[in-house]
C-alpha positions as CSV (number, residue, x, y, z in Angstrom):
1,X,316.8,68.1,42.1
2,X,319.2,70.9,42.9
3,X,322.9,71.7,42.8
4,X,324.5,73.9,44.7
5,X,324.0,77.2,43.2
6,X,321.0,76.7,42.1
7,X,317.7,78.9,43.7
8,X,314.4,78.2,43.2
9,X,311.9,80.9,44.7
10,X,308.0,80.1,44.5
11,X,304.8,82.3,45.9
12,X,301.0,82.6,45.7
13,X,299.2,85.1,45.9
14,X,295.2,85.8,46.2
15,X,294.8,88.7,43.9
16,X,291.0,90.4,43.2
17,X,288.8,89.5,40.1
18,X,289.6,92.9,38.9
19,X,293.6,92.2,39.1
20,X,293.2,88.8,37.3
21,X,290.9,90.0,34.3
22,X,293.9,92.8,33.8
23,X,296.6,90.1,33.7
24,X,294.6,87.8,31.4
25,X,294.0,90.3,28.9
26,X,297.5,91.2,29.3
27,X,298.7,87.9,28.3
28,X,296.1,87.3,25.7
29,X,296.9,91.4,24.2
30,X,300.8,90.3,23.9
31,X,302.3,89.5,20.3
32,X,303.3,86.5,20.8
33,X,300.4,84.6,22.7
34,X,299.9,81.0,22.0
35,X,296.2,79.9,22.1
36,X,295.7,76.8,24.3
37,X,295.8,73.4,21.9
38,X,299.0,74.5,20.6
39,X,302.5,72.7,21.1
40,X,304.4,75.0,23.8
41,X,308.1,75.2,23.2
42,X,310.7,75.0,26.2
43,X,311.6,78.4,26.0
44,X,314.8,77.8,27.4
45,X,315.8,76.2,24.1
46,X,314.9,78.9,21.8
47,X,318.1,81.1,22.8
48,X,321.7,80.7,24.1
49,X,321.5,80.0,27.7
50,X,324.6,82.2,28.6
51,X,324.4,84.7,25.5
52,X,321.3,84.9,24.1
53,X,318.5,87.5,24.1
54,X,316.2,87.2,27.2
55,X,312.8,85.2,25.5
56,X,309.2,85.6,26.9
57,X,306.2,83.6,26.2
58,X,302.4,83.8,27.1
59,X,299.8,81.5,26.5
60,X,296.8,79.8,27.6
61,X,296.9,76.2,28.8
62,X,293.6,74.0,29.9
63,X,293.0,75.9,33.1
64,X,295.9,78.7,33.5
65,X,297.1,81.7,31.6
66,X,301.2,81.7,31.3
67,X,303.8,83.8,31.1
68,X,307.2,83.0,31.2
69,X,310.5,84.8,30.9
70,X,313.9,83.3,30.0
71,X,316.5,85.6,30.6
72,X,320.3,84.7,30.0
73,X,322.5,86.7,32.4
74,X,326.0,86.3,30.7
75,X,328.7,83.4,30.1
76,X,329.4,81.8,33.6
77,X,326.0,82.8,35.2
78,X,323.0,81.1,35.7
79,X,320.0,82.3,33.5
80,X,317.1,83.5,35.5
81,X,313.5,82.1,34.2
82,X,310.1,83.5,36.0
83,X,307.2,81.7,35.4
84,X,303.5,83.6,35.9
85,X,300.2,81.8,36.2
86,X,297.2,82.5,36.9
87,X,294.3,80.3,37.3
88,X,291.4,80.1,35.5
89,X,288.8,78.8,38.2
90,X,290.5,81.2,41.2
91,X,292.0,84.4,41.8
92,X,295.5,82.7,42.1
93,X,298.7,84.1,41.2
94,X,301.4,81.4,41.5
95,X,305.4,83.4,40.9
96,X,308.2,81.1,40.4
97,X,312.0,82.5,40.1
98,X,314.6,79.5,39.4
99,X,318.8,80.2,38.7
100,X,319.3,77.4,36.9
């Protein structure tokens, strides 16, 4: 469901074996990466939608690798969250971009 105002922007990609390895182990090197069988948190609820610092999470779910961005834009804006995956059995980069 939208409203107006909101965007939603969504694309694939077919990227090389190469490409993909170096975005997995980018996502598995990060701090704060969250092995799959592991409760994953909205981010969206771990900081102040309008005010709050911008939040990023990567992890590993049955057959993608994550990584998602929450970033609040200031009070009165929309806050911008991007969503990475990649899937395990192809060489498939999915980008989604949604205003909210």
């Amino acid at each position: 469901m939208t409203a107006i105002g909101d965007y939603y922007h969504t694309f694939t990609l077919e990227i090389s074996e190469l490409d993909k390895w170096k975005i997995i182990s980018e996502i598995k090197k990060s701090k704060n990466f969250i092995k799959s069988n592991t409760e994953i948190i909205d981010i969206s609820s771990l900081t102040n939608k309008y005010t709050g610092q911008e939040v990023i999470q990567n992890y590993e779910s049955r057959g993608f690798f994550v990584k998602k961005i929450f970033s609040p834009v200031g009070e009165g804006f929309a806050p911008i969250y991007r969503i990475i995956t990649i899937d395990k059995k192809s060489n498939t980069l999915v980008f989604e971009e949604i205003d909210e």
